[in-house]
C-alpha positions as CSV (number, residue, x, y, z in Angstrom):
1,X,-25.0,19.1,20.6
2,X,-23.6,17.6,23.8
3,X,-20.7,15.2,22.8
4,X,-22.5,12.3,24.5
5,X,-25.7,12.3,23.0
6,X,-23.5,11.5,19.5
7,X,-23.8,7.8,18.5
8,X,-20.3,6.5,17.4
9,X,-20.3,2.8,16.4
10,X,-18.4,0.2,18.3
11,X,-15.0,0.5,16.1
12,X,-14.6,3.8,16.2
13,X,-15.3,7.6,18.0
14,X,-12.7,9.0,15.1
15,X,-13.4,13.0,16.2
16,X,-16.0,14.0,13.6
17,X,-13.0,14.5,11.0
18,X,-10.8,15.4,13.9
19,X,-12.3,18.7,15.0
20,X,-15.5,20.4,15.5
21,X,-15.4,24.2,14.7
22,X,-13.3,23.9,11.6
23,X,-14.6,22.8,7.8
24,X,-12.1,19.9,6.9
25,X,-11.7,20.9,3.2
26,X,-10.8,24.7,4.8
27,X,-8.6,23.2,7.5
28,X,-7.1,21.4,4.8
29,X,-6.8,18.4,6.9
30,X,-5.2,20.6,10.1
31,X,-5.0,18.1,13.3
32,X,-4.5,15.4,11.9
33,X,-1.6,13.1,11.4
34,X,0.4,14.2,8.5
35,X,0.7,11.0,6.0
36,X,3.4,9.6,5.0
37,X,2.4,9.1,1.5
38,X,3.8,11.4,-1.3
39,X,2.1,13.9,-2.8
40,X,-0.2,12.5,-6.2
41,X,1.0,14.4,-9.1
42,X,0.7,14.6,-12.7
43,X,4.2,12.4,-14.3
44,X,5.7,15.6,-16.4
45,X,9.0,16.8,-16.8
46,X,10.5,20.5,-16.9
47,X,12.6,21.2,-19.0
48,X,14.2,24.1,-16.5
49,X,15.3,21.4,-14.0
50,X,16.5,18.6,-16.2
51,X,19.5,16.7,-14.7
52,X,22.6,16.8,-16.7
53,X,23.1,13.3,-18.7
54,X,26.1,12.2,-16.8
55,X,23.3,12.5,-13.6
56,X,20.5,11.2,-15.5
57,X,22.6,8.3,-16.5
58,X,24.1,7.4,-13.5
59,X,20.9,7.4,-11.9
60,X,19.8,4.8,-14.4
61,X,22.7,2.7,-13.6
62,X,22.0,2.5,-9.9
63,X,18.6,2.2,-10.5
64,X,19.1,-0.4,-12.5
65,X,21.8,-2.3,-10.9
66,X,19.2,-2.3,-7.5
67,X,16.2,-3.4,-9.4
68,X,18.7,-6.3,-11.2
69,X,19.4,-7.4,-7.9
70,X,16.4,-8.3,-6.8
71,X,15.1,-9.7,-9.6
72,X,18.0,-12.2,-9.6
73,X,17.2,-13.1,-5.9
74,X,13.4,-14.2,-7.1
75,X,14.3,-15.8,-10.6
76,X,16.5,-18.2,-8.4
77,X,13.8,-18.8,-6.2
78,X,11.8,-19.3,-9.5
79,X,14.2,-21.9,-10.9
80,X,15.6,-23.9,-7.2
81,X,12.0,-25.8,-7.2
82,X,11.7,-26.3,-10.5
83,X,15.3,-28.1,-10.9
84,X,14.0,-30.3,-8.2
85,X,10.9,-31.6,-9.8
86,X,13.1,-32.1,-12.9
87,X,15.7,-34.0,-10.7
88,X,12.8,-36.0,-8.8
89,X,11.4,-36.8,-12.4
90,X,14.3,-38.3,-14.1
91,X,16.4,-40.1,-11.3
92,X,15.7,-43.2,-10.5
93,X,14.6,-42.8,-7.0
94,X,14.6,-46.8,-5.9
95,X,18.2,-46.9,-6.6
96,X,19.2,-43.8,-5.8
97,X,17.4,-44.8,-1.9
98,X,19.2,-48.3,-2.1
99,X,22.5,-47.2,-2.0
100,X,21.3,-45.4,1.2
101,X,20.8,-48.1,3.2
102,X,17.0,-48.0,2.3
103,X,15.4,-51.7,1.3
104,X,11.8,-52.0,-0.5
105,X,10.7,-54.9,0.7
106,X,7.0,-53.8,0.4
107,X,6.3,-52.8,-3.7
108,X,3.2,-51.9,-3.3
109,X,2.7,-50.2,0.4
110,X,5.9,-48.0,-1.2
111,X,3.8,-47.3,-4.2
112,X,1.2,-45.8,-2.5
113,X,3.6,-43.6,-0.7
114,X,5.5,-43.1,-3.2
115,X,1.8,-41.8,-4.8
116,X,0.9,-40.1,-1.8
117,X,4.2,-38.1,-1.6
118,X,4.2,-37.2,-5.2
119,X,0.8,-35.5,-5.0
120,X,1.4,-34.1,-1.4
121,X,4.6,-32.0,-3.1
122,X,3.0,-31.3,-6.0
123,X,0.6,-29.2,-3.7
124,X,3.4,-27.6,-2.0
125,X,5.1,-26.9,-5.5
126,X,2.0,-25.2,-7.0
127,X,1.6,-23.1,-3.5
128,X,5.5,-21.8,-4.2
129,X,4.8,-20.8,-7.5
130,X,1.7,-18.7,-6.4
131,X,3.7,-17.4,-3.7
132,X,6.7,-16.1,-6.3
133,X,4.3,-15.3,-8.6
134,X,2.7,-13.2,-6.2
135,X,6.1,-11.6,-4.8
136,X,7.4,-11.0,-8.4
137,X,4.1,-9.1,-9.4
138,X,4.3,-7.1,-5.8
139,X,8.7,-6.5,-6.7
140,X,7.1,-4.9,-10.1
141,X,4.6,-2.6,-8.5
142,X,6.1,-1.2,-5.7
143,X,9.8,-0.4,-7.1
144,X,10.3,3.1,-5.7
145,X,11.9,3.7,-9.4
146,X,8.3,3.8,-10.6
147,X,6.8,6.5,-12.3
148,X,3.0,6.0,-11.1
149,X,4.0,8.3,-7.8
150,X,6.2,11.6,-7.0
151,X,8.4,10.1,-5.1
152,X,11.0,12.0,-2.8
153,X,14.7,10.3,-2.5
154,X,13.6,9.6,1.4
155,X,10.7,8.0,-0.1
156,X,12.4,6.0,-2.2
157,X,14.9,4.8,0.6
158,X,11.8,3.8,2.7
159,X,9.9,2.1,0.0
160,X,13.1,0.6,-0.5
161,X,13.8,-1.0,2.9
162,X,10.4,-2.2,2.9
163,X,10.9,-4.0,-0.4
164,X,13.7,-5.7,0.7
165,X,12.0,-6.4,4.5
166,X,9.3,-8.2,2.0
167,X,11.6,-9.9,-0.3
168,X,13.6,-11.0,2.6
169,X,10.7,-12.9,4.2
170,X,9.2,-14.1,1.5
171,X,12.5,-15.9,0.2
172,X,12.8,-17.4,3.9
173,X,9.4,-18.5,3.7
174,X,10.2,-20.5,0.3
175,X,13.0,-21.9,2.2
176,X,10.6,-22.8,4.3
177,X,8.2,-24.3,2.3
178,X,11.2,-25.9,-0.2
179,X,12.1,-27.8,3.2
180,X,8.5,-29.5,3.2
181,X,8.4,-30.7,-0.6
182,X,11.7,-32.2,0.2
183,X,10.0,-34.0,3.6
184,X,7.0,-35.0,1.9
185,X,9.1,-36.8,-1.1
186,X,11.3,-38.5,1.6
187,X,8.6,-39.6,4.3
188,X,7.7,-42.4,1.3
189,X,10.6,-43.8,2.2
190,X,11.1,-44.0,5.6
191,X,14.3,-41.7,5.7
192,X,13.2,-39.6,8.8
193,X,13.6,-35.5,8.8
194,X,15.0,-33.5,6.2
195,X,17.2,-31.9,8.7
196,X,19.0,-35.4,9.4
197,X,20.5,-35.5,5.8
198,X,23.3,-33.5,6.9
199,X,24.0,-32.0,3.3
200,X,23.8,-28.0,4.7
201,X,20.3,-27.9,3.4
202,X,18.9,-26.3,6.8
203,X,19.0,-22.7,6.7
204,X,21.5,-21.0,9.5
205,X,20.4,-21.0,12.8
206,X,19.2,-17.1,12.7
207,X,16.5,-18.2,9.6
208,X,14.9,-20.9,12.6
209,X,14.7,-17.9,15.0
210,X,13.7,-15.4,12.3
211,X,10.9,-12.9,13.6
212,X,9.1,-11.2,10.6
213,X,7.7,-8.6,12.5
214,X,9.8,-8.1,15.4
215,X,9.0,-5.7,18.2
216,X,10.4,-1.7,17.6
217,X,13.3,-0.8,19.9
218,X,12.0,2.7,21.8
219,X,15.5,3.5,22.9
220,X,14.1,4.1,26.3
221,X,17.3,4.4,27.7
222,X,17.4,7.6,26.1
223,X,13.9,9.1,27.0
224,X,14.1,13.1,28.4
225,X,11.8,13.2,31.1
226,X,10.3,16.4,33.1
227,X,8.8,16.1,36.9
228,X,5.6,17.2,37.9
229,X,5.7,18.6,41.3
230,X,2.9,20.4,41.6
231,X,2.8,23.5,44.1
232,X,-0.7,22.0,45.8
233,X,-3.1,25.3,45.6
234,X,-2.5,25.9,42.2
235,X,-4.9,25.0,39.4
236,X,-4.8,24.3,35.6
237,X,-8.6,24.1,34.2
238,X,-8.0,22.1,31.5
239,X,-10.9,22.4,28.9
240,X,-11.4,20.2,25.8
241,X,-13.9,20.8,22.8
242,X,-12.7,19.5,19.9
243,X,-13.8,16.5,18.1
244,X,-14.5,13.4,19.8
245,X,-12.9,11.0,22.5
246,X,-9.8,10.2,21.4
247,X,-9.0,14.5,20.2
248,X,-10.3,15.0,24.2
249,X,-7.4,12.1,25.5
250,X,-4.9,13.6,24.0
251,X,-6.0,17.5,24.4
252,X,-6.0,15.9,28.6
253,X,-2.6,14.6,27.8
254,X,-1.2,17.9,26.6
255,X,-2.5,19.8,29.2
256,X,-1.2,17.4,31.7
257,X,2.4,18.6,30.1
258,X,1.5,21.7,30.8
259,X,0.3,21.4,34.2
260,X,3.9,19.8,35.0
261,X,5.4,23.1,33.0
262,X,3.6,25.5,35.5
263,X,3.4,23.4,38.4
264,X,0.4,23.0,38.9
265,X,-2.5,20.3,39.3
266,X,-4.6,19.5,36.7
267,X,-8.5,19.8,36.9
268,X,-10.1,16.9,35.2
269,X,-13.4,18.5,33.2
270,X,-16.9,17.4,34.8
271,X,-19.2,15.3,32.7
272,X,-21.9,17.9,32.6
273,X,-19.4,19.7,30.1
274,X,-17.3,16.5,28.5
275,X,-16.9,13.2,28.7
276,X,-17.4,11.0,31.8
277,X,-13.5,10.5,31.9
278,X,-13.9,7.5,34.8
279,X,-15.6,5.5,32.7
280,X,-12.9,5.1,30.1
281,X,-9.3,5.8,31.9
282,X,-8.4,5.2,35.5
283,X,-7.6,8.9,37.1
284,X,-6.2,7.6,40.0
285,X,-3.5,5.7,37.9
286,X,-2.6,8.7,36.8
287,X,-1.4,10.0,40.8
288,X,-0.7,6.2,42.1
289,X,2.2,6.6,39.0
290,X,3.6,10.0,39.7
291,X,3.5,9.4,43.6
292,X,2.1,12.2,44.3
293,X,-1.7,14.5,43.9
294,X,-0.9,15.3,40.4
295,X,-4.7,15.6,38.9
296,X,-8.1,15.9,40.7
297,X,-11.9,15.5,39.0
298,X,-13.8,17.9,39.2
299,X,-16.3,16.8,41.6
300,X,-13.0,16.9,44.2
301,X,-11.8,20.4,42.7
302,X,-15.6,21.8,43.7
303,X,-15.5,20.5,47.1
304,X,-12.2,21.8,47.5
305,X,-13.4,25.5,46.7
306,X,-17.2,25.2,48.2
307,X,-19.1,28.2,46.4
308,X,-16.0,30.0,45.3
309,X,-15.0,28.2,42.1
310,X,-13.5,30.7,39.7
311,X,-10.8,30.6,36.9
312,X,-8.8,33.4,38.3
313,X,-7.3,34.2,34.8
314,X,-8.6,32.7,31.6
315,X,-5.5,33.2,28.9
316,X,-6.1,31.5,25.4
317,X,-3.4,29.4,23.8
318,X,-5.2,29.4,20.5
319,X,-6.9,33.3,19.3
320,X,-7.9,32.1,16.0
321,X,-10.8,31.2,14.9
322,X,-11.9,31.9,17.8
323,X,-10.2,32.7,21.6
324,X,-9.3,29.3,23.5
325,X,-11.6,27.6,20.5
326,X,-14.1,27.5,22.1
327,X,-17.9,28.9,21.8
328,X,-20.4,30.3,23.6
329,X,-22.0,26.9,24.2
330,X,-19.5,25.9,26.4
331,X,-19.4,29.1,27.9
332,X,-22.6,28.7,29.3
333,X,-22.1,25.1,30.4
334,X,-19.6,25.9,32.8
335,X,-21.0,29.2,34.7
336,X,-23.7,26.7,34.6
337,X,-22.0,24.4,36.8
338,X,-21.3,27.5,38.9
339,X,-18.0,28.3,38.0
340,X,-17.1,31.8,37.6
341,X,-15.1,33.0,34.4
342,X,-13.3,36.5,34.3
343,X,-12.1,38.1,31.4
344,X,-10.7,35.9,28.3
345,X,-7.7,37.2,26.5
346,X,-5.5,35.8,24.3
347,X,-1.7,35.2,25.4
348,X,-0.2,35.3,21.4
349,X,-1.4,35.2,18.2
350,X,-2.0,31.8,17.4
351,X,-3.9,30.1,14.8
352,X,-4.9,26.4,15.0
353,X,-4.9,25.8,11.4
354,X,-1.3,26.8,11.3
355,X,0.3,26.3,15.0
356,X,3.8,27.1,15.5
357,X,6.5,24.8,17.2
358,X,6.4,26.5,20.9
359,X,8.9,25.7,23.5
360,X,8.5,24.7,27.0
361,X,10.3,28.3,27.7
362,X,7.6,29.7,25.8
363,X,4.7,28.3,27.7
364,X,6.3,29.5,31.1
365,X,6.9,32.6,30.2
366,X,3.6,33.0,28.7
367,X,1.3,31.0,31.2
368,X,3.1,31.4,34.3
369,X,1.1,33.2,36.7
370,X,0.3,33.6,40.8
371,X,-3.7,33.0,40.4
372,X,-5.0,30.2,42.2
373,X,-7.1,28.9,39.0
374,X,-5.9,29.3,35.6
375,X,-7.3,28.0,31.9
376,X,-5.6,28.1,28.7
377,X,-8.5,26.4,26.7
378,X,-8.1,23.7,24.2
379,X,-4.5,23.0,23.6
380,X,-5.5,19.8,21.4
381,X,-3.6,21.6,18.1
382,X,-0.9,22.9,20.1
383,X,2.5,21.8,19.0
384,X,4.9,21.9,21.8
385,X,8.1,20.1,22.5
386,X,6.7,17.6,20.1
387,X,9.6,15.3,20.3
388,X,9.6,15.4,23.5
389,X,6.1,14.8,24.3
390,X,5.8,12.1,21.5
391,X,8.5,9.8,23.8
392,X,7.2,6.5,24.9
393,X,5.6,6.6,28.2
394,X,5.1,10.7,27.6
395,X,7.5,13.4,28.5
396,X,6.5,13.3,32.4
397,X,8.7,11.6,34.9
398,X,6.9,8.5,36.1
399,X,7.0,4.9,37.6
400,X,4.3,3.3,34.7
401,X,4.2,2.7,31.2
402,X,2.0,5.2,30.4
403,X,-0.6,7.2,32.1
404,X,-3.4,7.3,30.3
405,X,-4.5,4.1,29.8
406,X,-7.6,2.2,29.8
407,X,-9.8,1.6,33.0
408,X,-9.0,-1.6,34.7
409,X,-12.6,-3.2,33.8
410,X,-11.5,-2.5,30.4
411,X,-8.3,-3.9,30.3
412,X,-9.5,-7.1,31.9
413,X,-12.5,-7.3,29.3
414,X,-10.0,-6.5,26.4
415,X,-7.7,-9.7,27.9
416,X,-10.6,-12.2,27.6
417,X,-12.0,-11.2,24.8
418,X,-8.7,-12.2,23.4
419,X,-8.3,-15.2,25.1
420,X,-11.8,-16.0,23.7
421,X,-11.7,-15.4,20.0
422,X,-8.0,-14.6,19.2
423,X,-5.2,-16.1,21.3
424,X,-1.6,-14.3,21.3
425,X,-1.0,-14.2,17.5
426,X,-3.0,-11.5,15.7
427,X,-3.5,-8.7,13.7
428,X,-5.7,-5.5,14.3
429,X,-7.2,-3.2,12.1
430,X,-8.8,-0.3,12.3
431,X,-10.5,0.3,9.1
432,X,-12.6,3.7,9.4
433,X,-15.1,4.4,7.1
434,X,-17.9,6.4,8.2
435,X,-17.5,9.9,6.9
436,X,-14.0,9.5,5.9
437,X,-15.1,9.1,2.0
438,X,-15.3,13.3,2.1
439,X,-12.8,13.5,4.8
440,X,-10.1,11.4,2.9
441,X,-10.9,13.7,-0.5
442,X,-10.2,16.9,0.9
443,X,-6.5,15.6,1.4
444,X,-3.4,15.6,-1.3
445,X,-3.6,12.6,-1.7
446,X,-6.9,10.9,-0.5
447,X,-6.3,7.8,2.2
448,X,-9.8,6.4,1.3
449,X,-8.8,3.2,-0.5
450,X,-11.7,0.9,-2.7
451,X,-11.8,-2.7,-0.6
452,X,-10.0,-4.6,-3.5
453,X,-6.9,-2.5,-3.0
454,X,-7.3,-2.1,0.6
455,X,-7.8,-5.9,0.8
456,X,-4.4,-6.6,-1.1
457,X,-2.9,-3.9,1.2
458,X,-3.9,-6.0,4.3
459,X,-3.7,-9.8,2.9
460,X,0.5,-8.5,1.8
461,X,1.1,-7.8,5.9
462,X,-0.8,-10.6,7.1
463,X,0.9,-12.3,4.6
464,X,4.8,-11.1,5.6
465,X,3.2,-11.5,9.1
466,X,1.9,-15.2,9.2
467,X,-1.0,-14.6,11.3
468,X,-3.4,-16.6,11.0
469,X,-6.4,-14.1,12.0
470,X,-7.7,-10.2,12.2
471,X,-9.2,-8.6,14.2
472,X,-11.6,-5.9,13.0
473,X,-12.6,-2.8,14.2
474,X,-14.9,-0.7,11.7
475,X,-17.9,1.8,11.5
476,X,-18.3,0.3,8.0
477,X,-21.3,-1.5,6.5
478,X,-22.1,-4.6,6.0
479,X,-21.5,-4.6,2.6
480,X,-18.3,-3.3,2.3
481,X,-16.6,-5.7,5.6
482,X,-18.2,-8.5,4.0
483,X,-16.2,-8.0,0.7
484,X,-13.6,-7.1,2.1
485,X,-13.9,-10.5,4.3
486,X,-14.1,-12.7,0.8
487,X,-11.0,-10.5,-0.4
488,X,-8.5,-11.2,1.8
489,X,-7.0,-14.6,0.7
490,X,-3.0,-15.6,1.7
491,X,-2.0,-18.9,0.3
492,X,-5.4,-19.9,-1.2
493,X,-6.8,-19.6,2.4
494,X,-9.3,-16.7,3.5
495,X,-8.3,-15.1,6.6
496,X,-11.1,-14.8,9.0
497,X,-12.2,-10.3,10.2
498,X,-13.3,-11.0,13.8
499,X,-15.4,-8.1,14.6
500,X,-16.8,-8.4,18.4
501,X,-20.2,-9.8,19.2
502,X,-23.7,-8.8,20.1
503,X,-24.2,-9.5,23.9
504,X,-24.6,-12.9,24.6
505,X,-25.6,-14.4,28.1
506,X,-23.8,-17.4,27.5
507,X,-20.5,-15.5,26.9
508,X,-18.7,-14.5,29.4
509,X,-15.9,-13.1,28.6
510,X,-17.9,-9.0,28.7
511,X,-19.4,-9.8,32.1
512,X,-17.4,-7.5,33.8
513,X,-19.0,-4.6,31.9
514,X,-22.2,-6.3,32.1
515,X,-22.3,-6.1,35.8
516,X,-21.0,-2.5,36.1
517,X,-23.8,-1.7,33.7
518,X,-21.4,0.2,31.0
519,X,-21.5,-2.2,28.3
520,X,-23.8,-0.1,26.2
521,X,-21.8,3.0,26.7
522,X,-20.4,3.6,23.5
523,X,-17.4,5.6,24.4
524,X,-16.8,2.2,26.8
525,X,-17.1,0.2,23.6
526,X,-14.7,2.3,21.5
527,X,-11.9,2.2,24.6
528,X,-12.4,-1.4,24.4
529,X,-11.5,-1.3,20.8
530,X,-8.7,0.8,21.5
531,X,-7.7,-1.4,24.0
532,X,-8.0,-4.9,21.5
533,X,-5.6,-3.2,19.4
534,X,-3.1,-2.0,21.1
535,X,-2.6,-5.8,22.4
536,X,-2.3,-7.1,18.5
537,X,1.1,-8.4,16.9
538,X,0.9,-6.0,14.2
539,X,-1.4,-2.9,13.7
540,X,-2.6,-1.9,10.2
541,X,-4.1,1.6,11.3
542,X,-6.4,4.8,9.4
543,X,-4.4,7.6,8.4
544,X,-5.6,11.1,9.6
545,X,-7.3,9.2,12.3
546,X,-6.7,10.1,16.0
547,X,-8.7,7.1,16.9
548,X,-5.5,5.2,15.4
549,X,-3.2,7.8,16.7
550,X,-4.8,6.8,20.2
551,X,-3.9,3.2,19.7
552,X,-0.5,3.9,18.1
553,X,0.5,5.8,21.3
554,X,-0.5,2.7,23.6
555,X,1.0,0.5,21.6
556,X,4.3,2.5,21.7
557,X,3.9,3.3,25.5
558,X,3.4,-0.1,26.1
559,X,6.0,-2.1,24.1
560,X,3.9,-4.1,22.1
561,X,4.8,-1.9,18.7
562,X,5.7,-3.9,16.0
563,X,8.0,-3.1,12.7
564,X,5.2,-4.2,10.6
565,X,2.4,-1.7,11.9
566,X,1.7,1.0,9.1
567,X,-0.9,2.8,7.7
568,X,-3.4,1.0,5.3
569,X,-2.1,1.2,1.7
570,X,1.0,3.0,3.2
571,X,2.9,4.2,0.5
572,X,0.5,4.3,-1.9
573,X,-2.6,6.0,-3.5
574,X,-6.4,4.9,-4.0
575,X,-6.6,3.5,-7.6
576,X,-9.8,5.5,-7.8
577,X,-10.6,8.7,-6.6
578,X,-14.9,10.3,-7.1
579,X,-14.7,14.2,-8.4
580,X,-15.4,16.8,-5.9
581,X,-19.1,17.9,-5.1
């Protein structure tokens, strides 16, 4: 079936469980992003591996010793507001504000203040305790030390970090919120800001600037980079053919590398045999950033060789399951397009459920040829230079950000859409559903979570966050965004899944795509997602998805990463996993 004629929904193009020619519970989830999560095992102990006591004990000691730790940190935020309602309650606060300076002269307009005030902070003293309540309860269930996961000692250390990242900004936020009871009781009586007291009740000045979720540092200063000087009648063919849109960007991407490896210029497929590239990315950004004629589409390539278009040598990265991975049907489509294809061999054995690390040595000396057109076929499982090639900005040697990255049209839509429903301070999320039930339980362990756990997952980071809105992008039902909309509750409020809207004539914030007549193309729709995204504050993404991995790597190319984007549920396990068929 031609990849255009599939019917992805608005939030999502997620690569038909990330590849095409390979059964997911064969491939064992091959392609995909490895999670983070620790293996789910059985709790058992064996009796071959036993730490000594002295270890054993020692480990319970430090264990201990951390866990005491924190618990002492909330138990004083437990008792701080509760010695001030009993403080409040017993002194006598007309005095005590007389020897201020502070005359009633008014009983009964200070009365009603006083009344006011009183119930005001009573309010904001029963939103504190649901607040520690909450944070004691999360301390409890997500202590590294517990036995309801496998954990590895770098699991722990992670879990632990995070913990403390949580604890930390929760306890400022109680601060916080302490500051207000106190401002409410006062403002009865006329006493001005808390902050004018002068008793070193303000926190320090780094609590007033304190950034929960502050942007990750790249360390760009230490990127390795590679340049692309192409020799100008040499050819790379690059052909993509698995999964969806976002496995096709990054199979482009990789061969892109490998174009700059062999010096050579990249052949952008036609849309007769894969996507209609120019509608989603910009492929003269691509040139205008490397400064030179780095890539060319095809419809350029084929006036370039008239009626002598032929891939000189056709040499396979991939041999297994099948040479280049690709079929017959795609075979066809390109001697279709006239395109002549010699003999295909395979340049090493090479298997994509298992691919080796490969170094950029190893692709010269394997790929390097004189021919004037050469293919390697999909390189979309090929693990090269990872490292290297995972950098921000890519491992190429250029004068952007990134270079793949949504069409202008896009990126303009994306911005006022923004400025339309969300404004500067929001969360994404991609929240992948559709097929991902089976996809999820073919993995050890699942990442398809029920919505009540996935909607405590989110509500805890929009929660540490303190955003005050979400945007959605799904290929879920109806049913299951609309519980998870009446699910995800931080401090007694709901927080509102903005999902984007039917086309409206009086909104004009899509006109753009409206008048290039591309606002029903749904790979358009799915780069706008993308696009919506990677412009959040925080990202809660799908793990195994390269739809997410897509929107991770702008996000990272373009800065706007943040130390709160994760996985959802990262770290942990659905509470509830259906048999196998």
């Amino acid at each position: 079936m031609n990849h255009r004629d599939r019917d992805p929904s608005s939030g999502e193009d997620d690569d038909s469980d990330r590849e095409t020619l390979i059964p997911q519970n064969k491939a064992n989830g091959v392609g995909s992003k490895p999670s983070s999560t620790p293996p789910h095992s059985a709790f058992h102990i064996d009796d071959e591996f036993k730490p000594s006591r002295t270890r054993a004990a020692a480990s319970r000691r430090s264990a201990l010793t951390g866990s005491s730790k924190r618990y002492y940190v909330v138990l004083l935020a437990v008792l701080v507001p509760l010695v001030i309602v009993v403080l409040f309650l017993t002194t006598d606060l007309r005095s005590l504000f007389d020897r201020v300076g502070v005359g009633v002269s008014a009983e009964g307009l200070v009365s009603g203040r006083m009344r006011e005030a009183e119930l005001q902070a009573m309010e904001l003293l029963r939103r504190q305790q649901l607040g520690l309540f909450s944070l004691w309860n999360r301390t409890l269930s997500s202590h590294p030390n517990s036995s309801r996961l496998n954990y590895t000692e770098s699991d722990k250390d992670l879990l632990s970090a995070a913990l403390f990242h949580d604890l930390k900004s929760a306890v400022l936020k109680q601060i916080s919120l302490n500051k207000e009871i106190q401002q409410a009781l006062l403002s009865a009586h006329q006493m001005g800001n808390v902050s004018d007291l002068g008793d070193g009740v303000v926190a320090d000045p780094s609590f007033s600037g304190y950034d929960s979720c502050p942007k990750v540092d790249h360390r760009l200063w230490e990127r390795r980079r590679i340049e692309w000087q192409p020799r100008l009648d040499k050819y790379l063919f690059a052909v993509c053919v698995s999964g969806q849109m976002s496995n096709h960007l990054i199979c482009l991407e990789k061969h892109m590398f490998f174009a700059a490896l062999l010096e050579r210029v990249l052949v952008i497929p036609s849309l007769k045999v894969d996507y209609e590239f120019d509608r989603v990315i910009d492929v003269d950004h691509i040139n205008k950033c490397l400064g030179r004629k780095v890539v060319v589409t095809f419809e350029e390539f084929a006036e370039l060789k008239k009626n002598h278009m032929k891939i000189n040598k056709f040499v396979c990265y991939f041999s297994s399951p099948l040479p280049c991975f690709m079929d017959d049907d795609h075979k066809k489509k390109l001697e279709a397009l006239g395109i002549s294809i010699g003999k295909i061999e395979s340049a090493w054995t090479e298997d994509v459920k298992k691919p080796s690390k490969r170094t950029s040595q190893d692709v010269k000396a394997k790929f390097s040829s004189d021919d004037d057109v050469i293919a390697i076929g999909d390189v979309f499982f090929a693990n090269v230079e990872e490292e290297w090639f995972k950098q921000p900005g890519g491992p190429l040697s250029h004068q952007c950000k990134t270079l793949i990255e949504p069409s202008r049209l896009i990126m303009l839509t994306a911005q006022r859409f923004v400025q339309t429903f969300l404004g500067e301070n929001f969360v994404a999320l991609h929240f992948r559903r559709h097929g991902f039930l089976k996809f999820c339980n073919a993995k050890q362990p699942s990442c398809f979570f029920p919505i009540p756990q996935a909607a405590d997952c989110i509500s805890r980071i929009v929660e540490r966050a303190n955003i005050p809105v979400i945007y959605l992008s799904t290929d879920a039902a109806e049913s299951e965004t609309g519980l998870l909309q009446s699910l995800i509750v931080v401090n007694g409020k709901v927080v509102p899944l903005v999902k984007r809207p039917a086309r409206n004539a009086a909104e004009k914030w899509d006109a753009l795509l409206y008048r290039a007549k591309i606002e029903d193309d749904n790979q358009v729709k799915a780069m706008l997602d993308k696009t919506i995204c990677a412009m959040s504050n925080v990202f809660i993404g799908a793990p195994g998805s390269t739809f997410t991995d897509d929107i991770l790597r702008l996000r990272k190319d373009w800065g706007s990463a943040s130390t709160c984007d994760e996985y959802l549920c990262q770290g942990q396990v659905p509470n509830f996993i259906a048999e196998d068929e």
